[in-house]
N, C-alpha and C positions, 0 to 999 in steps of 0.2 A: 629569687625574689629580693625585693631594693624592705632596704629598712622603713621606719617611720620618717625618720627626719630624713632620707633620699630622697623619699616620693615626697616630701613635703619640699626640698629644694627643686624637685622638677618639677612640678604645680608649678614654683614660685618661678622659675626660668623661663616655663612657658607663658604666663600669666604674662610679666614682664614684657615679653616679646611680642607677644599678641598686640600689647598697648602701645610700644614705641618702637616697635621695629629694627630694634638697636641688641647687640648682644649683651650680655648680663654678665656682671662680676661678681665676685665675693663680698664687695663691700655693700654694696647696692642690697645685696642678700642678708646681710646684718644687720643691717637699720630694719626691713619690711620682714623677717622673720618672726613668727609669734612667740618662737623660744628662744632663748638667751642660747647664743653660741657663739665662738670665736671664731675670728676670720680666716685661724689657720685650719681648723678643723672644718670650716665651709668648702676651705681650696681644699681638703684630703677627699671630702665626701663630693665634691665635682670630678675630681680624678677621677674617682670611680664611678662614675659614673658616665666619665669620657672613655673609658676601658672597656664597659657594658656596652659601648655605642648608642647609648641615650640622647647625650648631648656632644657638642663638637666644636673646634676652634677655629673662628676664621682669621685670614691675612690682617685684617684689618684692626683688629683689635686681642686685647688679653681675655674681654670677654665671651661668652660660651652659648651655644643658643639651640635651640631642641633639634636633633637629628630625626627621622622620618622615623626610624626606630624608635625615636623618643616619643612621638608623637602618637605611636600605634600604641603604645605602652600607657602612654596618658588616657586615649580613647578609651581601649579595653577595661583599664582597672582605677582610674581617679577620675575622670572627668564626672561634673557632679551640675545637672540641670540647672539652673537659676530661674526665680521668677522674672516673668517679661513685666514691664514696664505698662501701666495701665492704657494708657496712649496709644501704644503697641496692637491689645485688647480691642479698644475703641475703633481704631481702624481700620481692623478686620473686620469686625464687626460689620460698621457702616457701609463697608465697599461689598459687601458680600448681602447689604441687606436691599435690595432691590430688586425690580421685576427680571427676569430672565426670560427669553422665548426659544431658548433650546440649551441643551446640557451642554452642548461646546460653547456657548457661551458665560458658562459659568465658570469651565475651565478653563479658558484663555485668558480670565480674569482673576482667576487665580496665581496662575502665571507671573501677572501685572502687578499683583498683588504684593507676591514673595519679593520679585527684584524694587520694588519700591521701598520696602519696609529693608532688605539688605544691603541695597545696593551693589549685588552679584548681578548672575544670567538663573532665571531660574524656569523652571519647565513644568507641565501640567497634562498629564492623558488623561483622559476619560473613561468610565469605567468600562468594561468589557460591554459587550454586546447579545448578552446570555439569554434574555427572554426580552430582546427588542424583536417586535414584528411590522410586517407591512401592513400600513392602514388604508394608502392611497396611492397611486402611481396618474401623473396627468401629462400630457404634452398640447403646451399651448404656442399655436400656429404664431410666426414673427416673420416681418416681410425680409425680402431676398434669399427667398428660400432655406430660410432657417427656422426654426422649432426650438422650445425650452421643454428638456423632460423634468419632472418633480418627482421625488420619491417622498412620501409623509412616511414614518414611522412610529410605531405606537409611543416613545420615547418625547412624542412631539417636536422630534427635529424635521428638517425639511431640506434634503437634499436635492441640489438643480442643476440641469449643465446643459449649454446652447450646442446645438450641431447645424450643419449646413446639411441640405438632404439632398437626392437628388431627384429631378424634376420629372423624370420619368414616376418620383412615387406620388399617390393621389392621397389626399387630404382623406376621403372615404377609407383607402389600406391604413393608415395610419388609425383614423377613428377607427376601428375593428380590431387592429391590433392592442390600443388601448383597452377594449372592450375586455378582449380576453385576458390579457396580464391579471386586468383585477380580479377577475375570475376566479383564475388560477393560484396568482401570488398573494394577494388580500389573507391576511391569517398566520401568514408561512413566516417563520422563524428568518432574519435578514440573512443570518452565518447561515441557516440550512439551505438555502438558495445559490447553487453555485452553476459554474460555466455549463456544466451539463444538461439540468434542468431549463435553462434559459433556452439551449438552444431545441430543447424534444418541445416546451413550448412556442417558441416561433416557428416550428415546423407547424405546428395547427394553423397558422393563420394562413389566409389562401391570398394569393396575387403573386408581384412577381419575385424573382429572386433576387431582385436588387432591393424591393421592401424590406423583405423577410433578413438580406444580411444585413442593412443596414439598424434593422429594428434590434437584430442580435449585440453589434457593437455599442450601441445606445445603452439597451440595458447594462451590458458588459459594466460599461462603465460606469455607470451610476450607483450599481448594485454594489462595484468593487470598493469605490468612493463611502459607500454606507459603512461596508461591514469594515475597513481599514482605520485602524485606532488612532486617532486625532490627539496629533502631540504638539503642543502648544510653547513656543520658547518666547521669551523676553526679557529684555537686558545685555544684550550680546554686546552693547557699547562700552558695558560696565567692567568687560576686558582690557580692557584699556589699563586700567589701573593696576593690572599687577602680573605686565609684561614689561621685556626688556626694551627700549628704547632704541637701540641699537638693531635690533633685529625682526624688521616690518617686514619679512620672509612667511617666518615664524607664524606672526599676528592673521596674514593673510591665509595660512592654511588652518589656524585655528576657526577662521570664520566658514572660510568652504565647510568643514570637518561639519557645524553645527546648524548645515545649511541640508545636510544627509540624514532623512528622519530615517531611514534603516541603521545609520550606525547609532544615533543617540537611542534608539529602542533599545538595542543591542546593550549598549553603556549602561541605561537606568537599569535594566532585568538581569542584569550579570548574576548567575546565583551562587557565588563563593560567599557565603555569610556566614561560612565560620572565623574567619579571620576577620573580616569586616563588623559586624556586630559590634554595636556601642554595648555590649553588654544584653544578658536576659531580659533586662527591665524595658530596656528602651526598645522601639520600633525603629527608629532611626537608625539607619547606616551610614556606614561613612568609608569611603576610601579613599585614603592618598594617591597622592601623583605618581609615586611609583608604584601603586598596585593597578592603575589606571592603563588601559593598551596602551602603546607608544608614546612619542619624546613628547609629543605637544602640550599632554594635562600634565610635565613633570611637576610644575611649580602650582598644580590646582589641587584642591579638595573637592569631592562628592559629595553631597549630603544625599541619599533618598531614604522615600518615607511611603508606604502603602497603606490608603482608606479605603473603606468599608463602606459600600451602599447596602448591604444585603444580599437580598435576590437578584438586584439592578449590575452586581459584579463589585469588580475592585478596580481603583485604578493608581496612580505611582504622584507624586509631585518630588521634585529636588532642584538644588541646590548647589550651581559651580562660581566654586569661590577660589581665594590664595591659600597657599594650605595653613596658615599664620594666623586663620582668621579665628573670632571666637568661641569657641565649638558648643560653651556651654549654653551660650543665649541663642546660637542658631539649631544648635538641638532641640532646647524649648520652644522655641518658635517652629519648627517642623511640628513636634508631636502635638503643640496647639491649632495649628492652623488645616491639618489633618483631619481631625476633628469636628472643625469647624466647616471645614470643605460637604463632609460626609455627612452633616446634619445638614445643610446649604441644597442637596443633592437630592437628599430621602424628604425635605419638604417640598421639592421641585415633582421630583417623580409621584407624590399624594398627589396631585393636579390630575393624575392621567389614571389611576384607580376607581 
């Protein structure tokens, strides 16, 4: 374990660095120290502290600046919340206080929200799908032989998707088909509804076999579309700022990488949160660039953070930033805005009780 005035010099290294992006000296250390110490005993206690693998030296400078180690070290055992800015407050607020006419709209605008107020890339799912049911199922006729299906669910979202059909099928097989879904599916749990079911009920309907499959991939899809967790990114330009310049290789696979909502699922739900863990206290996680899968997030931090709707589920929001960034004010700002999401959500879902 590091001393008092250790951990009070890495605080202060980090702190520094966070602000000016510049590596830190002894001197620099002595003037902004709250206890009187000399500048040779500042350079003994950075030593060791470059020994521990805390902090480290670059080409560039005498200066010293947090090592990733350093920074796991800070997380775990000092990093100390700060109140956000009232402004901050206000803005959450406002942007969250308006009509909504379905939960992924609330979550894509929280999304919008987070990279606004950070100026990262920041992400939003929505919460599980635990006791959403079907309300209504409708297909309305569109000319050249195409059809829109609707799925309502009790959640008051409204999923829809156009298909071409084909023309041997009758507008009557269709109506009858509709008939029965409601029938059947009206009540039923969206997750309890899988490929199986689907297809032992379009076997009930009569006509021909080009109906009947095509009525099956219709549902397929729409059904799939419902029950698949809606992950929501924005900010991806705000990468920009804290890549190499020299290497738009790089940049470009980071964009593909966040363009694959199976890997960023994968990425938010990683569940090593012993090491990750801002501590007991806090909800927030955090993991560095190298606890991150491969070379691309080296130079990124993770923030995520899981709300609580109740019975409605849970769902994730985070946070890819530089790993430099300020952890205490976008920690605060997570466990606020969390919060604030999850009261935003349970007054959303009161509408449909």
């Amino acid at each position: 374990m590091l001393t008092k005035r250790q951990e009070l010099i890495l605080k202060m290294i980090i702190k520094n660095f966070t602000n000016d992006h510049e590596p830190v000296g002894s001197k620099t250390l002595m003037e902004q120290l709250p206890i009187k110490v000399s500048s040779a005993t500042i350079r003994n206690e950075m030593a060791t502290l470059e020994e521990l693998g805390l902090i480290e030296k670059t080409h560039s400078s005498s200066g010293r600046i947090p090592s990733s180690a350093g920074y796991r070290f800070y997380l775990d055992y000092l990093v100390e919340p700060i109140s956000i800015p009232n402004q901050v407050y206000q803005k959450v607020l406002s942007n969250l206080d308006r009509p909504f006419h379905q939960v992924n709209e609330i979550v894509e605008e929280a999304a919008k929200i987070l990279s606004d107020l950070t100026s990262y890339t920041a992400f939003a799912a929505g919460p599980e799908l635990n006791n959403v049911t079907v309300t209504g199922f409708r297909i309305v006729p569109l000319p050249n032989h195409q059809i829109m299906a609707i799925l309502v669910t009790s959640d008051g979202s409204v999923r829809s998707r156009v298909y071409n059909i084909h023309r041997s099928v009758s507008g009557d097989e269709i109506e009858k088909g509709v008939r029965i879904i409601n029938d059947k599916l009206v009540g039923k749990s969206v997750l309890a509804i899988n490929q199986m079911s689907i297809e032992e009920l379009v076997g009930t309907i009569d006509g021909s076999n080009s109906a009947a499959a095509q009525i099956i991939d219709l549902l397929s899809d729409v059904f799939k579309d419902a029950a698949s967790e809606q992950l929501y990114v924005n900010g991806q330009i705000n990468l920009l700022n804290n890549y190499n310049a020299s290497n738009v290789d790089q940049l470009k696979s980071l964009y593909q990488m966040l363009d694959h909502e199976s890997y960023l699922t994968d990425l938010l739900t990683m569940d090593d949160l012993d090491d990750v863990q801002v501590g007991l206290d806090f909800p927030v996680r955090v993991k560095l660039g190298n606890e991150l899968p491969g070379d691309l997030l080296k130079d990124y931090s993770l923030l995520t953070a899981n709300y609580s709707v109740g019975d409605h589920g849970s769902g994730i929001i985070a946070l890819l930033g530089p790993s430099n960034m300020p952890y205490s004010q976008m920690i605060s700002l997570m466990e606020y805005f969390r919060n604030e999401l999850a009261k935003k959500l349970l007054d959303y879902y009161g509408n449909f009780q």
